[in-house]
N, C-alpha and C positions, 0 to 999 in steps of 0.2 A: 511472357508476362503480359498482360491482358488490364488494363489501368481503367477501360469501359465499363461501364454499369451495362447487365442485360436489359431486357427493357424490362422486367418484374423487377430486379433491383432501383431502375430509374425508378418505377413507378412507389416503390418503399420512400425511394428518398425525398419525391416530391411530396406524400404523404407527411413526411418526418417534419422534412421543409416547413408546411403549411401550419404542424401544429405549433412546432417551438415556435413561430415568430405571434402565434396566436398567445401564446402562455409564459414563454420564458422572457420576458423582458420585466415582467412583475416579478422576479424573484432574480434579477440581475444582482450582484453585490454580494458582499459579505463572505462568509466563511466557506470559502472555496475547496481547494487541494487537499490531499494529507494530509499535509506537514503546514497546512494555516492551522490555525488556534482559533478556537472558538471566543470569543470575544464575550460575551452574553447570555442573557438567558435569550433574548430577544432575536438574535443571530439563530441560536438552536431551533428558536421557534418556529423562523422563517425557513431554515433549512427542513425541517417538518413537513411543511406545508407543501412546499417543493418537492418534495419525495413522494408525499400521497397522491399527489396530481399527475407525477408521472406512473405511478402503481395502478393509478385507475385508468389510464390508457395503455395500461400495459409494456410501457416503454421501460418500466423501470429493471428489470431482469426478464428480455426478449424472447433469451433459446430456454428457458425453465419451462416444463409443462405447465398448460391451463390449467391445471388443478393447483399447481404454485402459486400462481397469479404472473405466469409469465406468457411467450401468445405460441408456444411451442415452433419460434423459430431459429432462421440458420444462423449460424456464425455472419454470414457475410451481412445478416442484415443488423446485427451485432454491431458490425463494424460500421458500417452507414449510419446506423446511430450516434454512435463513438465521435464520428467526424461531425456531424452536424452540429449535436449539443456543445460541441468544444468551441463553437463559436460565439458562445454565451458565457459568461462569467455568473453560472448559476453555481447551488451550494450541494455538493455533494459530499463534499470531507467526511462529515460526521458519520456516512454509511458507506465508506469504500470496505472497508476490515468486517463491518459486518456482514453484508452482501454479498463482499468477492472472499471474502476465507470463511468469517462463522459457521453462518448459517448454509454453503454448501457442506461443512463438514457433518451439521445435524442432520441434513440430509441424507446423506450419504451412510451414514452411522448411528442414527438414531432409528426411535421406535417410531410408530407410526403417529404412535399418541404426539408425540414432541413434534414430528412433522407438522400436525393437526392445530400443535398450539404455537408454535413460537414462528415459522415460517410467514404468515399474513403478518401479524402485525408488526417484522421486524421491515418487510418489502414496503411498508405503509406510511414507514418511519414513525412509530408508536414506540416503537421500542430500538434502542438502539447495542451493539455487541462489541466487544472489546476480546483481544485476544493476550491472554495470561502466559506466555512463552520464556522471554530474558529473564536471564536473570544476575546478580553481579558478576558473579565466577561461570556463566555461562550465557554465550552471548551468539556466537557464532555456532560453537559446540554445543547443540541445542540439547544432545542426550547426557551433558554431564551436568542435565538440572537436580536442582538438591531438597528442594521443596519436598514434602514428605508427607503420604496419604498411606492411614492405617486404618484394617478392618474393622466397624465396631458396632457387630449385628448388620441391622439394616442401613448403617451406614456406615460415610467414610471420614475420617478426622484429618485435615488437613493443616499442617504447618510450616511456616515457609516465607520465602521472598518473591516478587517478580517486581521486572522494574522495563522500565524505557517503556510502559504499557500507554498506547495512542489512546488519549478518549478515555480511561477508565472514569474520570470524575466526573463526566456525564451518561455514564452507559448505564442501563440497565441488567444486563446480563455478560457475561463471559466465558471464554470456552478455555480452561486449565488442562497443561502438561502435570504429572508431579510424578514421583517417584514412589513405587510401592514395593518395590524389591529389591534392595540394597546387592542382596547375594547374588547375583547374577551378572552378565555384562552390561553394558550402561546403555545399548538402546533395548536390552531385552525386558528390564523392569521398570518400565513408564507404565501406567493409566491415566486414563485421557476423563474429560468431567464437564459440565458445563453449570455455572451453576449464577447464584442472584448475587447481585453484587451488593444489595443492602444487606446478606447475611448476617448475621453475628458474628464478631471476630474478622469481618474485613474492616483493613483500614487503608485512607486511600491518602497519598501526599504528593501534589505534585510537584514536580521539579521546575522551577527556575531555567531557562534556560538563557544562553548566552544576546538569543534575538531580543531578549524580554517577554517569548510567549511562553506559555507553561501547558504544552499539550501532551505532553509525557507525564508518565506518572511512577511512582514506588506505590507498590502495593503487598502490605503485610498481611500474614494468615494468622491467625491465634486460634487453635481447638475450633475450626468451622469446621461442620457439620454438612454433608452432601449426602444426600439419599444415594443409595444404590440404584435407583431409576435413573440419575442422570447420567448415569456414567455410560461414554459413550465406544463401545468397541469392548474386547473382551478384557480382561485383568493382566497386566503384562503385555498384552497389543496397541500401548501407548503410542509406540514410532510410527507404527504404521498409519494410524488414525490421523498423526501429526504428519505426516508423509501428504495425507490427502488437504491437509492445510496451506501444508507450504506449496504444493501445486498451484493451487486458489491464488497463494501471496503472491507468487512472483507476475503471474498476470494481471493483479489487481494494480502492484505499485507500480512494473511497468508500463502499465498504462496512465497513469496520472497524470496529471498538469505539473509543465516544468519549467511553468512563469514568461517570464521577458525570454527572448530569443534574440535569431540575429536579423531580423529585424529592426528591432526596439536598436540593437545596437546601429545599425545602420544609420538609421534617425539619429540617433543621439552624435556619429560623427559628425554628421550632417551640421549641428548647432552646435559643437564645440570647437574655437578657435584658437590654433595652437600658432606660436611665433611664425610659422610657415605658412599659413593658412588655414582653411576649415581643415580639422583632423581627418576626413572621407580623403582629402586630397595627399595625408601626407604617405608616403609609400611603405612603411612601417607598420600602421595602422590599417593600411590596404590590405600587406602581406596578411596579416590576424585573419583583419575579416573571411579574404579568402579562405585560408586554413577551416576557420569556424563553416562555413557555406558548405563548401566540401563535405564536412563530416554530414551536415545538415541533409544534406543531400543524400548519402550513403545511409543514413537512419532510416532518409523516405525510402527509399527504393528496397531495402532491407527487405520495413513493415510492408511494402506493396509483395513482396512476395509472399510472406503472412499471408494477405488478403487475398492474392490468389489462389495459392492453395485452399485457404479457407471457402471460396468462392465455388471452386472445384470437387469439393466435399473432402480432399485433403487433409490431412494433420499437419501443421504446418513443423518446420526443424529446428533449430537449434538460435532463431532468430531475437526470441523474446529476450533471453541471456545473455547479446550480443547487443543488444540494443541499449540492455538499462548500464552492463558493463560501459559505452563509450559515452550514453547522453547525462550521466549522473557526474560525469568529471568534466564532461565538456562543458556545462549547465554552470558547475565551480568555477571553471577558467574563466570561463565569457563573463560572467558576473564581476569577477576581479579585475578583469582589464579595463569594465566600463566604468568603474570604481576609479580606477587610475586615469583613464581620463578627464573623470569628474576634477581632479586633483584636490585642494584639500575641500572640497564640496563631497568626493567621494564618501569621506570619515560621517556623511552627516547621514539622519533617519526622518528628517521633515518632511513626510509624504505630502506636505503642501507646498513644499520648497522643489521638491527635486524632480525630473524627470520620471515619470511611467509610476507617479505616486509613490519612490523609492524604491521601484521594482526590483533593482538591481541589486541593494542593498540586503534587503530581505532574502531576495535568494542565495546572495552570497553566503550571510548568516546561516539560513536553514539548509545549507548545500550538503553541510559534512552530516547530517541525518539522511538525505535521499540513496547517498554512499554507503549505509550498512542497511538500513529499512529494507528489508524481501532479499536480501543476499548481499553482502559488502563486496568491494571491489575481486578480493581474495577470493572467494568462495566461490564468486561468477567464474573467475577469471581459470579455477578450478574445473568446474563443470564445463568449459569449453577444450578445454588443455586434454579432461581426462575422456570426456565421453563425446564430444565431437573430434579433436584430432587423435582420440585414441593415447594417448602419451601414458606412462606409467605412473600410476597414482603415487600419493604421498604414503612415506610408510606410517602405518599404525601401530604403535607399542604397544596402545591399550586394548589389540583386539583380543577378547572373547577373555581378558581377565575382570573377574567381578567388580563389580562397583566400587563396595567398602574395600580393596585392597589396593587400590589407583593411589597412588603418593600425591597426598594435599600440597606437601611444601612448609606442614608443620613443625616444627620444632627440628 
């Protein structure tokens, strides 16, 4: 494992170096991560601005060819990016799902025309993409969606639910799963769609959630209309089209920002005084930290093997599922503990009152979404059980019986 930059990757980074500290300090703040909430029009607007800027430097999607508007490079300088910008509390939230899942799937699956039109201005941040997947009675089970798209001429009639949608109430477009063949097995009658989100017959509401943000959303379909131009992949090749999404999702989420660490916590034992002493000193408190540092450590060295294979021209293995599997519970726990140190200061949300602006708080709230977002615990924990150690998968009752004959649990 190889942790040295070559010296063309040094010279990437001292390039990367020069500009962020040129540009990124003007768009410090505001609506960060996934799983922040857009607060504003004014927030969105700055996160905009921020995205064009890195689109015209080209920084904004690296390995995409120049004809994307990306500079047709490596992974590893990908990743030299990744690290640098993280050092900036710039706003990227608004375009992770479009960027890392959309619009690689209209890519990948679309016409050239749709290449032609929606690719520049979504990298520009002109436009932004939400992706139409959950839904109530499918959530994990991505293929037993129930939403329902019917042929009608040149187009397609859509009816239906999706929910827990990131962003839908400020997105401009989005890319739908739905169902178009009941009679069949339940990944074999998907089609896949992208379509405007001001259409006729959408409606958008979003949810309340327990933090107080409202970045999810329910989203109903009433008799909307989609051309047969948007549809993307062929008729019944829904899964597979959706296959090339959730490739996108899991690299996208696990790469995300995952707030206060163990850092923040260090500091904060640092300043809080427990009958014994400063809390850093009581052995209890130690014992955690270590545990938490450990894991911290095992995350890095992980992703450095990531980076070296990537480095190496490599595919890298079974790392990225392994990573978001341990730093999405770990990320819960460290959060609750700092919380319990706070004692009854922890229960509070005065980002003027509290340490790291509430940091801790906030993620603790928004912890139980980064635990199913791009894969929940179960499904990771699945895909390492079944196709890194090989183990016998889970049985399927419902393989290769049709759709409409699967037991709802009605009457």
């Amino acid at each position: 494992m190889d942790f040295e930059d070559t010296p063309e990757e040094a010279d990437f980074r001292a390039e990367v170096r020069a500009w962020l500290a040129k540009t990124a300090p003007a768009f410090s703040g505001g609506v960060g991560g996934l799983m922040r909430s857009v607060r504003s029009p004014e927030e969105l607007a700055k996160a905009k601005q921020w995205q064009a800027q890195k689109a015209e430097a080209r920084y904004a999607k690296i390995m995409w060819p120049k004809e994307y508007g990306g500079m047709d490079g490596t992974p590893i300088q990908n990743v030299i990016y990744a690290q640098e910008e993280a050092k900036y509390d710039v706003p990227n939230g608004p375009f992770v799902i479009g960027l890392g899942m959309c619009i690689p799937t209209v890519i990948a699956h679309g016409s050239e025309a749709d290449r032609a039109r929606y690719v520049e201005p979504a990298l520009h941040g002109r436009e932004i993409w939400c992706q139409l997947f959950s839904e109530p009675a499918a959530g994990s089970d991505l293929a037993g969606i129930r939403t329902r798209a019917e042929r009608d001429g040149d187009d397609w009639i859509i009816n239906g639910q999706k929910i827990w949608t990131s962003g839908a109430h400020y997105s401009d477009f989005g890319i739908l799963v739905t169902r178009s063949d009941p009679t069949v097995a339940k990944h074999k009658g998907l089609t896949f769609f992208y379509l405007d989100m001001k259409s006729p017959g959408v409606e958008i509401k979003p949810i309340r959630q327990i933090s107080g943000a409202s970045n999810f959303n329910e989203v109903y379909f009433t008799n909307v209309r989609i051309p047969d131009s948007q549809r993307l992949g062929a008729p019944g090749q829904g899964w597979q089209v959706s296959l090339t999404t959730l490739m996108n999702e899991r690299a996208a989420i696990g790469g995300a920002d995952t707030g206060v660490g163990i850092r923040e916590l260090i500091e904060l034992a640092r300043a809080i005084e427990l009958p014994d002493g400063p809390a850093i000193g009581n052995a209890a408190v130690r014992e955690k930290i270590a545990d938490w540092h450990i894991q911290a450590e095992g995350l890095k060295y992980t992703g450095f093997r990531s980076i070296t294979a990537l480095s190496k021209g490599q595919t890298p293995g079974p790392e990225n599922s392994i990573t978001k599997a341990v730093s999405a519970a770990r990320g819960q726990d460290l959060a609750a503990f700092a919380m319990e140190l706070m004692e009854l200061g922890g229960v509070l949300r005065d980002s003027a009152l509290l340490p790291f602006e509430a940091g801790f708080q906030e993620q603790w709230l928004s912890s139980p979404a980064s635990r199913i977002a791009g894969g929940t615990d179960e499904i990771l924990r699945n895909i390492i059980a079944e196709r890194v150690l090989g183990l016998p998968g889970d049985i399927r009752v419902d393989k290769d019986i049709p759709f409409n004959e699967l037991p709802t649990g009605a009457g």
